[in-house]
C-alpha positions as CSV (number, residue, x, y, z in Angstrom):
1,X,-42.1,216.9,12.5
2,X,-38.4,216.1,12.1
3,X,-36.7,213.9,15.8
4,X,-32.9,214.4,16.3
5,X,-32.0,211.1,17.6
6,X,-29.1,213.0,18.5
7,X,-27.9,214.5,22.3
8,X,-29.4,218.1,22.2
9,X,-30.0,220.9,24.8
10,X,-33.3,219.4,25.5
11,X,-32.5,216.1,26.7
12,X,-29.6,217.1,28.8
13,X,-32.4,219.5,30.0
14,X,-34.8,217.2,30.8
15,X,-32.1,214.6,32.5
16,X,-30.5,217.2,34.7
17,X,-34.4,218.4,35.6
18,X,-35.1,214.1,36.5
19,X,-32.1,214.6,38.9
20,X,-32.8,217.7,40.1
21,X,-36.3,216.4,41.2
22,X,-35.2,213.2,42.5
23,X,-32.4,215.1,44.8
24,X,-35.6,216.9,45.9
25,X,-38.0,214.0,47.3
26,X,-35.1,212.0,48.5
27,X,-34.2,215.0,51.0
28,X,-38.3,215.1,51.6
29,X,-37.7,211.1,52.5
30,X,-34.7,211.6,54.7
31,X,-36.3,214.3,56.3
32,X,-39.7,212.6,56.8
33,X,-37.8,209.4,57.8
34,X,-35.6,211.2,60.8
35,X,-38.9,213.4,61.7
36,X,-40.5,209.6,62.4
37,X,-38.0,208.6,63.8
38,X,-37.6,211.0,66.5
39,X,-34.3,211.9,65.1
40,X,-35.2,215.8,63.2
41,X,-37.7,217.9,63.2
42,X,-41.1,218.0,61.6
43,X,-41.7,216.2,58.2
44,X,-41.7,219.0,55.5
45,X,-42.9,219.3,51.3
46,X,-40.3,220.1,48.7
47,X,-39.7,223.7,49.8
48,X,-38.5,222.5,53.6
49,X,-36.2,220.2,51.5
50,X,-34.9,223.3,49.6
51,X,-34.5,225.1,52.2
52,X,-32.7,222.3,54.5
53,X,-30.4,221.8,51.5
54,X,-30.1,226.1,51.6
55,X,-28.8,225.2,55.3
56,X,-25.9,222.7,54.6
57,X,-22.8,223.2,53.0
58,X,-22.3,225.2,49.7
59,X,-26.2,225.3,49.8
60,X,-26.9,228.5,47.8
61,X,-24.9,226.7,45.0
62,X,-26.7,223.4,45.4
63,X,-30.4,225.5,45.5
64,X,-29.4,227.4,42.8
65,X,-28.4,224.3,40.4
66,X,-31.4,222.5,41.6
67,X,-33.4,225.8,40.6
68,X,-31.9,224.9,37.5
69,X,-32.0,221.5,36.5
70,X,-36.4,221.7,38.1
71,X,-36.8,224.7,35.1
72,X,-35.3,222.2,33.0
73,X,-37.7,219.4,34.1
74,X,-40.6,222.0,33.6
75,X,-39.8,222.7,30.1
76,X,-40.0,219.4,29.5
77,X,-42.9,218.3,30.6
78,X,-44.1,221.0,28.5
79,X,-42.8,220.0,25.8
80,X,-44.0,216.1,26.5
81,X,-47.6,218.0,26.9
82,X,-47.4,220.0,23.6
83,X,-45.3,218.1,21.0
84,X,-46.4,213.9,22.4
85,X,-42.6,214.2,22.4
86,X,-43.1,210.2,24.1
87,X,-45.2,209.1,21.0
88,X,-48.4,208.4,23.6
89,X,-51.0,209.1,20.9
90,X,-54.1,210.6,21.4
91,X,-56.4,208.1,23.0
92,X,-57.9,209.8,26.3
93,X,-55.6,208.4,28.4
94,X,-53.0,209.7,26.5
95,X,-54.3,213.5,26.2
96,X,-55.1,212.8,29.7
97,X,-51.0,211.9,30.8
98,X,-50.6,214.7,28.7
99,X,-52.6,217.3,30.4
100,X,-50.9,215.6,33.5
101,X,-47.5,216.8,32.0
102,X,-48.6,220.9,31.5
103,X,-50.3,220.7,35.2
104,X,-46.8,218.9,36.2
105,X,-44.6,222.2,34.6
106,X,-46.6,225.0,35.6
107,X,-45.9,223.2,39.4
108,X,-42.1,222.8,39.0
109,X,-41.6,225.9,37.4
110,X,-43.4,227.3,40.7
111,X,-41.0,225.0,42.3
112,X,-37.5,226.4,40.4
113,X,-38.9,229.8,40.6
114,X,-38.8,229.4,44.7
115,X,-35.3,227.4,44.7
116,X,-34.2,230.5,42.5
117,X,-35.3,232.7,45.1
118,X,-34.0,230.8,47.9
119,X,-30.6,230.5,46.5
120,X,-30.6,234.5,45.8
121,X,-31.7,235.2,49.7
122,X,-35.0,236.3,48.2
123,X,-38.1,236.0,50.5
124,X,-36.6,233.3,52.6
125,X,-38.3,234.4,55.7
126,X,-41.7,234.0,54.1
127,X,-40.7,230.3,52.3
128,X,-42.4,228.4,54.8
129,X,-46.2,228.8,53.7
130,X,-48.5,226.6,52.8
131,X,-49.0,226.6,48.6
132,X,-52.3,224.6,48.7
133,X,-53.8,226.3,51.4
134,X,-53.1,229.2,49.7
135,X,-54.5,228.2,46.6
136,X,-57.6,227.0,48.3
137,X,-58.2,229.9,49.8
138,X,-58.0,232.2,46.4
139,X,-60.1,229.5,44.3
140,X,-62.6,229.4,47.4
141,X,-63.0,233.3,46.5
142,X,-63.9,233.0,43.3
143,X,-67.5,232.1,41.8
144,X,-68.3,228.5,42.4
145,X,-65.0,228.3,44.3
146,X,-66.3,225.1,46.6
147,X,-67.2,223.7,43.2
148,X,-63.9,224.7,41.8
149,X,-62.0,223.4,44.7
150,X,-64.0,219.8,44.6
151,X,-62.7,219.3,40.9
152,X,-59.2,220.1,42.6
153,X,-59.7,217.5,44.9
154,X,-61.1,214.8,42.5
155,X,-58.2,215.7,40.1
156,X,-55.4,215.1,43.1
157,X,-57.0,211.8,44.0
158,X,-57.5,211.0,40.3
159,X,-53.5,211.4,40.5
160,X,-53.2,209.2,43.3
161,X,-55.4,206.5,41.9
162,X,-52.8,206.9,39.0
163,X,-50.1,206.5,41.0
164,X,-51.4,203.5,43.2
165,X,-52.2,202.1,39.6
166,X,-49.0,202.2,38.2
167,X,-47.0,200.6,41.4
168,X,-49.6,197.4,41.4
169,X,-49.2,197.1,37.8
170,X,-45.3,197.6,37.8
171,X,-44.8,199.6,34.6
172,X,-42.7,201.8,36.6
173,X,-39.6,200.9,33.8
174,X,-41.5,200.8,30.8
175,X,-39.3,203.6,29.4
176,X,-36.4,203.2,30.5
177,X,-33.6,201.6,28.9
178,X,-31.9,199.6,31.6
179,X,-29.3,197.5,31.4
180,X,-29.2,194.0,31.5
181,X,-31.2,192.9,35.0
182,X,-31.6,196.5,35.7
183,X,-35.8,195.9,36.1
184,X,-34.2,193.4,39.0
185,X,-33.2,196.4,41.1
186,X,-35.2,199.8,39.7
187,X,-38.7,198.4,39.3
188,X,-38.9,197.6,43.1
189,X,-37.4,201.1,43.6
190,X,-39.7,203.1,41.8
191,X,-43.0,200.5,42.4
192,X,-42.4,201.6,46.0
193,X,-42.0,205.6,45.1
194,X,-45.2,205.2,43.6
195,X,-47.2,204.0,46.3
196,X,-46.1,206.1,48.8
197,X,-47.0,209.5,46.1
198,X,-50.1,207.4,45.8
199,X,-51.0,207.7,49.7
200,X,-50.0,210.7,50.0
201,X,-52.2,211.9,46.9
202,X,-55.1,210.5,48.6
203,X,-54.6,212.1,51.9
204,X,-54.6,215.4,49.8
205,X,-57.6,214.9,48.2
206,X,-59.4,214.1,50.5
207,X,-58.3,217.4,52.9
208,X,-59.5,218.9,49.2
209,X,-62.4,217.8,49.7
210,X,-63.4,218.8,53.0
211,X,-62.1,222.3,52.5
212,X,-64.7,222.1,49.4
213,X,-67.7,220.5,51.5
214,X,-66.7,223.3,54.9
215,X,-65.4,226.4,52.7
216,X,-62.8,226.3,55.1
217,X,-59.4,227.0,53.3
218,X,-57.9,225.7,56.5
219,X,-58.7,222.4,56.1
220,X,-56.5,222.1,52.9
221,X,-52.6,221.0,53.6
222,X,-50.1,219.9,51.2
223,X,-47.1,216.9,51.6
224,X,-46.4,218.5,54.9
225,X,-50.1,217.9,56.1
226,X,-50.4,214.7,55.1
227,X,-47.2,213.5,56.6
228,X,-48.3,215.4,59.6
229,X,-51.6,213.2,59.4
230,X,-50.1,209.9,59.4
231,X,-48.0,210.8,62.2
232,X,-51.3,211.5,64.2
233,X,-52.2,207.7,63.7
234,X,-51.8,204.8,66.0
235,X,-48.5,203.7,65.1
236,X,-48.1,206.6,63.3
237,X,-44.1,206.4,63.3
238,X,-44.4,203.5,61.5
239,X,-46.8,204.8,58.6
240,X,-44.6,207.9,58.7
241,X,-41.1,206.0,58.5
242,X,-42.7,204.0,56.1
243,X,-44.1,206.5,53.6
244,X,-41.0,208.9,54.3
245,X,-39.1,205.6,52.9
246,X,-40.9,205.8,50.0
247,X,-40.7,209.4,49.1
248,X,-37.0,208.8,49.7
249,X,-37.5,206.2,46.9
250,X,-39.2,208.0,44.5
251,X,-36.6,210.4,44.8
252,X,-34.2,207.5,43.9
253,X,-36.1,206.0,41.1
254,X,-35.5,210.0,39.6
255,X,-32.0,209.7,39.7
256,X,-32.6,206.5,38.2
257,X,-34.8,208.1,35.5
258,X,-32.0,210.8,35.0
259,X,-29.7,208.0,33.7
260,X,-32.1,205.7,31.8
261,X,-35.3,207.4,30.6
262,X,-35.8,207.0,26.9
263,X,-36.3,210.8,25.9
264,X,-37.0,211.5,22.3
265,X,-36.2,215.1,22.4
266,X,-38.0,217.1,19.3
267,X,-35.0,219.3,17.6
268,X,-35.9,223.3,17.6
269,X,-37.6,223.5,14.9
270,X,-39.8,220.5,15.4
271,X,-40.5,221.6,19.1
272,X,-41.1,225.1,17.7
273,X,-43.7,223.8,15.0
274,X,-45.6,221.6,17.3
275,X,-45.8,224.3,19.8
276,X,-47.4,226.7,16.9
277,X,-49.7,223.9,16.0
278,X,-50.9,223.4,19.9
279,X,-51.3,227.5,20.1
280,X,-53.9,227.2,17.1
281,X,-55.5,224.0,18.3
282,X,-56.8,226.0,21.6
283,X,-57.2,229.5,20.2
């Protein structure tokens, strides 16, 4: 496979889709934060954030670009998945963070495919389900479906061990190319994004699970949920403001990643070769 070391369309792509995500969870944050804070509403997922942004100035513009730059971020984790466009290998863990990356883009092009509608003033009044319950509820229909729904639960908190793995360890800038210090500023950043996904991953899983174990599909709740669950705690402000921080964080350490991330973008005809090679290795 021939690399362009070169700018393409790809890489622009894939660091307007890193902004265009970390714009996302850092209105999730600020939204969480004020929601704990007594200051908003209720804490919301990445579609209330879309939707809040809908609701501000110029926000069918703003949607719409975001709609944009998470299609772009889709295609490449795809193409991450497919090509090993980060040179991982093919180790377990690596086909593993791989198979993470093609669960990643089918979710974000779900995501851009809803900002696109939201921009357009499609279906807005119906915007404000709940994806996972959903989801639940349709695998819990199907043969096996509390089996089917237990391996979504173990996969989620297999994330979130991932997660809560990666902000101990603090390989959070491991490819990035920072400037001189930079690790100084962005691996606290983006250590503290991670462990805040990481809780939140958890909390899903484990409302996963107990849709699995009751075959109840409305025990299963997204971001919202578990936000929703902390709050219920004793002091639950203070996990709330505290996780809310984080998300906000994460949402940082994107932007962050939209700057600095090393992204060794395959040229067309490489991308299109590995892709033909990925397309005979399954069929």
């Amino acid at each position: 496979m021939s690399w362009s070391r070169n700018d393409n369309a790809l890489e622009h792509l894939a660091r307007f889709g890193y902004g265009a995500r970390g714009l996302v969870y850092c209105v999730v944050g600020a939204l969480a934060l004020l929601a704990a804070l007594g200051q908003g509403g209720s804490a919301s997922d990445s579609k209330g954030a879309l939707r809040a942004v809908l609701g501000g100035p110029f926000g069918a513009i703003i949607v719409g670009l975001i709609a944009v730059g998470l299609a772009g971020f889709a295609l490449w984790r795809l193409v991450e998945g497919t090509t090993d466009a980060d040179r991982r290998g093919r180790s377990p863990k690596a086909l593993a963070v791989r198979g993470a990356h093609l669960i990643s883009a089918a979710i974000y092009a779900g995501l851009a495919v809803t900002a696109g509608q939201l921009a357009f003033g499609i279906g807005r009044a119906s915007a404000g389900g709940d994806g996972v319950r959903d989801w639940t509820a349709w695998l819990l229909r199907q043969p096996l479906g509390a089996w089917l729904v237990g391996l979504l639960a173990a996969g989620v908190a297999t994330a979130g061990i991932a997660y809560a793995t990666k902000a101990w360890k603090g390989d959070v800038t491991d490819r990035l190319s920072l400037p001189a210090g930079g690790d100084r500023w962005a691996k606290p950043v983006g250590r503290f994004g991670y462990a805040a996904r990481a809780v939140v991953f958890l909390i899903i899983a484990g409302f996963l699970a107990a849709a699995a174990w009751t075959q109840g599909p409305s025990e299963a709740h997204g971001l919202s949920g578990a936000f929703a669950a902390l709050r219920a705690q004793p002091y639950g402000w203070v996990l709330l403001a505290v996780v809310a921080a984080g998300h906000f964080a994460f949402g940082a350490f994107g932007l962050i990643q939209a700057r600095y991330r090393r992204i060794d973008a395959p040229d067309i005809e490489g991308a299109d070769a590995a892709l033909d090679r990925a397309k005979r290795a399954v069929s």
